[in-house]
C-alpha positions, 0 to 999 in steps of 0.5 A, spaced: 500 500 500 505 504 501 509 502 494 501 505 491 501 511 496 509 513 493 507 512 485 501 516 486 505 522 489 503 522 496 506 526 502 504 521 507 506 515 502 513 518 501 514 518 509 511 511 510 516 508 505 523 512 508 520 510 515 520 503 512 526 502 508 529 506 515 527 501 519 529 495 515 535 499 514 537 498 521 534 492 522 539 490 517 545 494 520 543 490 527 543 483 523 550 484 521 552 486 527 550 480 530 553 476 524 560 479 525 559 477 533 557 471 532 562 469 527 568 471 532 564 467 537 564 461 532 572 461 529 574 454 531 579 453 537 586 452 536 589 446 539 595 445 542 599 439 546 606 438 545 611 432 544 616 429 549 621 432 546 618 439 547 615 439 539 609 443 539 603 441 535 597 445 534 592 445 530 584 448 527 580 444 524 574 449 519 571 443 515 575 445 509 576 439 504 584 442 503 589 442 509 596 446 510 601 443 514 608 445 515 613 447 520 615 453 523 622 454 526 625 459 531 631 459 526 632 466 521 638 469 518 638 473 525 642 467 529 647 467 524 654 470 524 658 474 519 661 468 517 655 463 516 650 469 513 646 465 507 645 458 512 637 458 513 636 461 506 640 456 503 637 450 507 630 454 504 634 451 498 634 445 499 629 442 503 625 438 497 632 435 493 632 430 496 631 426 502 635 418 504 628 415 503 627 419 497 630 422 492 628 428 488 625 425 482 621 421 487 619 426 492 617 430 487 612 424 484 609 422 490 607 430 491 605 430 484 601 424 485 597 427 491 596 434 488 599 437 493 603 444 493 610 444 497 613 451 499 618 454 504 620 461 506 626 464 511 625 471 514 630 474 519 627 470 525 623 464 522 624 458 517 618 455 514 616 449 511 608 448 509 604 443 504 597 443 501 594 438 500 587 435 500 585 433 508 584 425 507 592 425 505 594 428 511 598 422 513 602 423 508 603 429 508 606 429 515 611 423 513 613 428 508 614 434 511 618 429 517 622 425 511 625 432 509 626 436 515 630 430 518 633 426 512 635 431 508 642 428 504 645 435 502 649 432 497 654 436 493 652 436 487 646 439 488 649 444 494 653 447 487 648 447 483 643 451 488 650 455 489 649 458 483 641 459 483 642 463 489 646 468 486 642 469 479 638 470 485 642 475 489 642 479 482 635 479 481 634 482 487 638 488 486 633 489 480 627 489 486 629 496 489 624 496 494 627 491 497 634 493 497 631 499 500 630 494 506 636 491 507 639 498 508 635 500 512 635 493 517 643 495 516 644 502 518 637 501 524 641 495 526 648 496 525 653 492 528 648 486 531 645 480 527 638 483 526 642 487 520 645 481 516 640 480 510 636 474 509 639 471 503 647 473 505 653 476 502 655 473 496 662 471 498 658 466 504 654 464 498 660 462 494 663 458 500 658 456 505 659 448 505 655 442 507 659 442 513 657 449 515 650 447 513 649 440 518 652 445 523 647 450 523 642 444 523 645 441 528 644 448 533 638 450 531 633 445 529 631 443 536 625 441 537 623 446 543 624 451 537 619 447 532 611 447 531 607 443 527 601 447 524 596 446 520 590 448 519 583 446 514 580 439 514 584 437 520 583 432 527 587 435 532 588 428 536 590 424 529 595 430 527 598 429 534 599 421 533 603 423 527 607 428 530 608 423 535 610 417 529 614 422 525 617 428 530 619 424 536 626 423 534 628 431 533 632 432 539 631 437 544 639 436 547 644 442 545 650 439 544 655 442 551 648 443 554 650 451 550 643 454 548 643 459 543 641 465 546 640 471 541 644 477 542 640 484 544 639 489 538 641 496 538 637 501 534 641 506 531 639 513 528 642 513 521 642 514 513 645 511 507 644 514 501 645 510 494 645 515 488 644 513 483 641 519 477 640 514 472 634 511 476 627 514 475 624 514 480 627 515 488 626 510 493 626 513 500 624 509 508 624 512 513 624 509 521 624 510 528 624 503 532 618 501 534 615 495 539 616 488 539 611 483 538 609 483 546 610 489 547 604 492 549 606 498 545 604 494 539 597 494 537 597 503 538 603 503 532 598 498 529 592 503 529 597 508 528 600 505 521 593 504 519 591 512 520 597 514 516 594 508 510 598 508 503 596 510 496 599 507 490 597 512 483 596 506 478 589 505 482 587 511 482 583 515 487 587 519 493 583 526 493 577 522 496 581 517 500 580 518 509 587 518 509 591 525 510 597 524 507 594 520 501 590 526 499 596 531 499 600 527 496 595 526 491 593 532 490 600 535 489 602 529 486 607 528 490 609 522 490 607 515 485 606 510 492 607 511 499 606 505 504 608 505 512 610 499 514 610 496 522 615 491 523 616 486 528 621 481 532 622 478 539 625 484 542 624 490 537 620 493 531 622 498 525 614 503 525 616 507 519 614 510 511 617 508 505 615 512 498 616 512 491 617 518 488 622 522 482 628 526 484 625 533 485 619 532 490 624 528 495 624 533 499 617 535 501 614 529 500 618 528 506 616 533 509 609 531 509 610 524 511 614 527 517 609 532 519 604 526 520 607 523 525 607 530 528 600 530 529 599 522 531 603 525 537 599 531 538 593 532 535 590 526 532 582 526 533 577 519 535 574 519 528 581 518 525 582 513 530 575 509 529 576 509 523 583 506 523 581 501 528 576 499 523 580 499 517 585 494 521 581 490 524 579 488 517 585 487 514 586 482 520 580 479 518 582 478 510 589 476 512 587 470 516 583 468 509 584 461 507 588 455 510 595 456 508 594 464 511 592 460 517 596 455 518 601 460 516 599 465 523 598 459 528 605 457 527 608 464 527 604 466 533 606 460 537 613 461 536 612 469 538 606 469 544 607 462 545 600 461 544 594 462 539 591 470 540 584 469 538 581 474 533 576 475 538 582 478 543 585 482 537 578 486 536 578 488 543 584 489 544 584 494 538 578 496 541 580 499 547 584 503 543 583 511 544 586 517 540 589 519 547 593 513 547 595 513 540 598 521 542 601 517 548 605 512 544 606 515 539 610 521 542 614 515 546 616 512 540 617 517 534 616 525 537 624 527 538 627 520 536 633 519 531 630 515 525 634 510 521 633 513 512 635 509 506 635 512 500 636 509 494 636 512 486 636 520 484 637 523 491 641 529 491 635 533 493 634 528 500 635 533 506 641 533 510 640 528 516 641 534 521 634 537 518 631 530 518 632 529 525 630 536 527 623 535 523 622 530 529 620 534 534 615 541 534 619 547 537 612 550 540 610 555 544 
C-alpha cells in the first residue's frame, strides 16, 4: 500500500516508505552486527599439546576439504654470524632435493601424485616449511614434511648447483629496489648486531658456505623446543598429534655442551645511507624510528597508528577522496607515485616507519609531509581518525587470516612469538580499547624527538641533510 501511496505522489506515502526502508535499514545494520559477533564467537579453537621432546603441535580444524601443514622454526638469518650469513636461506634451498628415503625425482612424484603444493620461506627470525594438500592425505603429508626436515642428504652436487641459483638470485634482487631499500635500512637501524645481516647473505658466504657449515647450523638450531607443527583446514587435532608423535619424536631437544643459543640484544641506531644513483627514475626513500616488539604492549597503538597514516599507490587511482591525510596531499600535489608505512616486528624490537616512491625533485617535501604526520599522531590526532583506523585494521586482520595456508601460516608464527594462539576475538578488543589519547601517548614515546634510521636509494641529491631530518622530529612550540 505504501509502494501505491509513493507512485501516486503522496506526502504521507513518501514518509511511510523512508520510515520503512529506515527501519529495515537498521534492522539490517543490527543483523550484521550480530553476524560479525557471532562469527568471532564461532572461529574454531586452536589446539595445542606438545611432544616429549618439547615439539609443539597445534592445530584448527574449519571443515575445509584442503589442509596446510608445515613447520615453523625459531631459526632466521638473525642467529647467524658474519661468517655463516646465507645458512637458513640456503637450507630454504634445499629442503625438497632430496631426502635418504627419497630422492628428488621421487619426492617430487609422490607430491605430484597427491596434488599437493610444497613451499618454504626464511625471514630474519623464522624458517618455514608448509604443504597443501587435500585433508584425507594428511598422513602423508606429515611423513613428508618429517622425511625432509630430518633426512635431508645435502649432497654436493646439488649444494653447487643451488650455489649458483642463489646468486642469479642475489642479482635479481638488486633489480627489486624496494627491497634493497630494506636491507639498508635493517643495516644502518641495526648496525653492528645480527638483526642487520640480510636474509639471503653476502655473496662471498654464498660462494663458500659448505655442507659442513650447513649440518652445523642444523645441528644448533633445529631443536625441537624451537619447532611447531601447524596446520590448519580439514584437520583432527588428536590424529595430527599421533603423527607428530610417529614422525617428530626423534628431533632432539639436547644442545650439544648443554650451550643454548641465546640471541644477542639489538641496538637501534639513528642513521642514513644514501645510494645515488641519477640514472634511476624514480627515488626510493624509508624512513624509521624503532618501534615495539611483538609483546610489547606498545604494539597494537603503532598498529592503529600505521593504519591512520594508510598508503596510496597512483596506478589505482583515487587519493583526493581517500580518509587518509597524507594520501590526499600527496595526491593532490602529486607528490609522490606510492607511499606505504610499514610496522615491523621481532622478539625484542620493531622498525614503525614510511617508505615512498617518488622522482628526484619532490624528495624533499614529500618528506616533509610524511614527517609532519607523525607530528600530529603525537599531538593532535582526533577519535574519528582513530575509529576509523581501528576499523580499517581490524579488517585487514580479518582478510589476512583468509584461507588455510594464511592460517596455518599465523598459528605457527604466533606460537613461536606469544607462545600461544591470540584469538581474533582478543585482537578486536584489544584494538578496541584503543583511544586517540593513547595513540598521542605512544606515539610521542616512540617517534616525537627520536633519531630515525633513512635509506635512500636512486636520484637523491635533493634528500635533506640528516641534521634537518632529525630536527623535523620534534615541534619547537610555544
Amino acid at each position: 500500500m505504501a509502494a501505491s501511496m509513493y507512485r501516486a505522489g503522496s506526502a504521507v506515502g513518501r514518509v511511510l516508505v523512508r520510515a520503512r526502508n529506515t527501519s529495515a535499514l537498521n534492522l539490517k545494520r543490527h543483523q550484521s552486527a550480530v553476524s560479525y559477533a557471532q562469527t568471532l564467537l564461532n572461529i574454531p579453537e586452536t589446539n595445542v599439546s606438545t611432544l616429549d621432546n618439547g615439539l609443539r603441535v597445534a592445530s584448527e580444524e574449519s571443515g575445509h576439504p584442503t589442509c596446510t601443514v608445515g613447520v615453523w622454526i625459531g631459526a632466521g638469518s638473525r642467529y647467524e654470524n658474519e661468517s655463516n650469513n646465507g645458512s637458513a636461506y640456503f637450507l630454504e634451498h634445499m629442503a625438497f632435493k632430496g631426502t635418504k628415503k627419497r630422492p628428488q625425482a621421487t619426492l617430487e612424484q609422490e607430491v605430484e601424485s597427491i596434488g599437493a603444493h610444497l613451499n618454504a620461506y626464511t625471514s630474519r627470525e623464522h624458517s618455514a616449511y608448509f604443504i597443501k594438500a587435500m585433508a584425507k592425505d594428511l598422513p602423508k603429508v606429515v611423513e613428508i614434511l618429517a622425511d625432509v626436515l630430518q633426512n635431508n642428504i645435502l649432497s654436493e652436487s646439488e649444494i653447487e648447483r643451488q650455489r649458483d641459483v642463489i646468486l642469479r638470485e642475489m642479482e635479481e634482487i638488486e633489480f627489486s629496489v624496494q627491497d634493497v631499500v630494506f636491507d639498508h635500512l635493517h643495516r644502518m637501524a641495526y648496525q653492528g648486531t645480527p638483526l642487520g645481516n640480510t636474509v639471503i647473505g653476502p655473496s662471498a658466504n654464498a660462494k663458500n658456505l659448505s655442507r659442513k657449515d650447513l649440518m652445523e647450523y642444523i645441528n644448533l638450531h633445529y631443536k625441537a623446543p624451537r619447532m611447531v607443527l601447524a596446520a590448519a583446514g580439514g584437520v583432527n587435532h588428536n590424529e595430527l598429534a599421533d603423527l607428530a608423535k610417529q614422525h617428530f619424536s626423534s628431533i632432539s631437544y639436547q644442545y650439544e655442551g648443554d650451550v643454548v643459543p641465546v640471541l644477542a640484544p639489538c641496538r637501534f641506531t639513528g642513521s642514513e645511507i644514501r645510494v645515488r644513483d641519477d640514472a634511476m627514475p624514480f627515488a626510493h626513500i624509508a624512513i624509521a624510528v624503532e618501534g615495539a616488539s611483538w609483546t610489547n604492549p606498545d604494539l597494537i597503538p603503532l598498529m592503529v597508528a600505521n593504519s591512520l597514516i594508510g598508503s596510496l599507490d597512483r596506478t589505482y587511482g583515487g587519493g583526493k577522496n581517500v580518509s587518509s591525510r597524507l594520501a590526499r596531499i600527496s595526491r593532490e600535489n602529486k607528490l609522490c607515485e606510492s607511499f606505504q608505512t610499514f610496522n615491523t616486528c621481532y622478539s625484542d624490537t620493531g622498525l614503525f616507519g614510511i617508505h615512498f616512491v617518488t622522482d628526484a625533485f619532490n624528495i624533499e617535501d614529500m618528506l616533509h609531509f610524511a614527517q609532519g604526520e607523525w607530528m600530529r599522531l603525537c599531538t593532535s590526532v582526533t577519535e574519528s581518525e582513530v575509529n576509523r583506523a581501528k576499523n580499517v585494521l581490524k579488517t585487514s586482520l580479518v582478510e589476512q587470516l583468509n584461507g588455510t595456508t594464511p592460517l596455518c601460516e599465523d598459528i605457527g608464527r604466533q606460537l613461536l612469538q606469544y607462545g600461544r594462539r591470540i584469538h581474533l576475538e582478543e585482537w578486536i578488543a584489544q584494538i578496541d580499547a584503543v583511544d586517540a589519547r593513547r595513540v598521542r601517548e605512544v606515539c610521542t614515546k616512540y617517534i616525537y624527538d627520536k633519531c630515525p634510521a633513512v635509506a635512500a636509494v636512486g636520484p637523491v641529491e635533493q634528500l635533506p641533510d640528516y641534521n634537518r631530518t632529525r630536527s623535523a622530529m620534534y615541534w619547537l612550540r610555544f
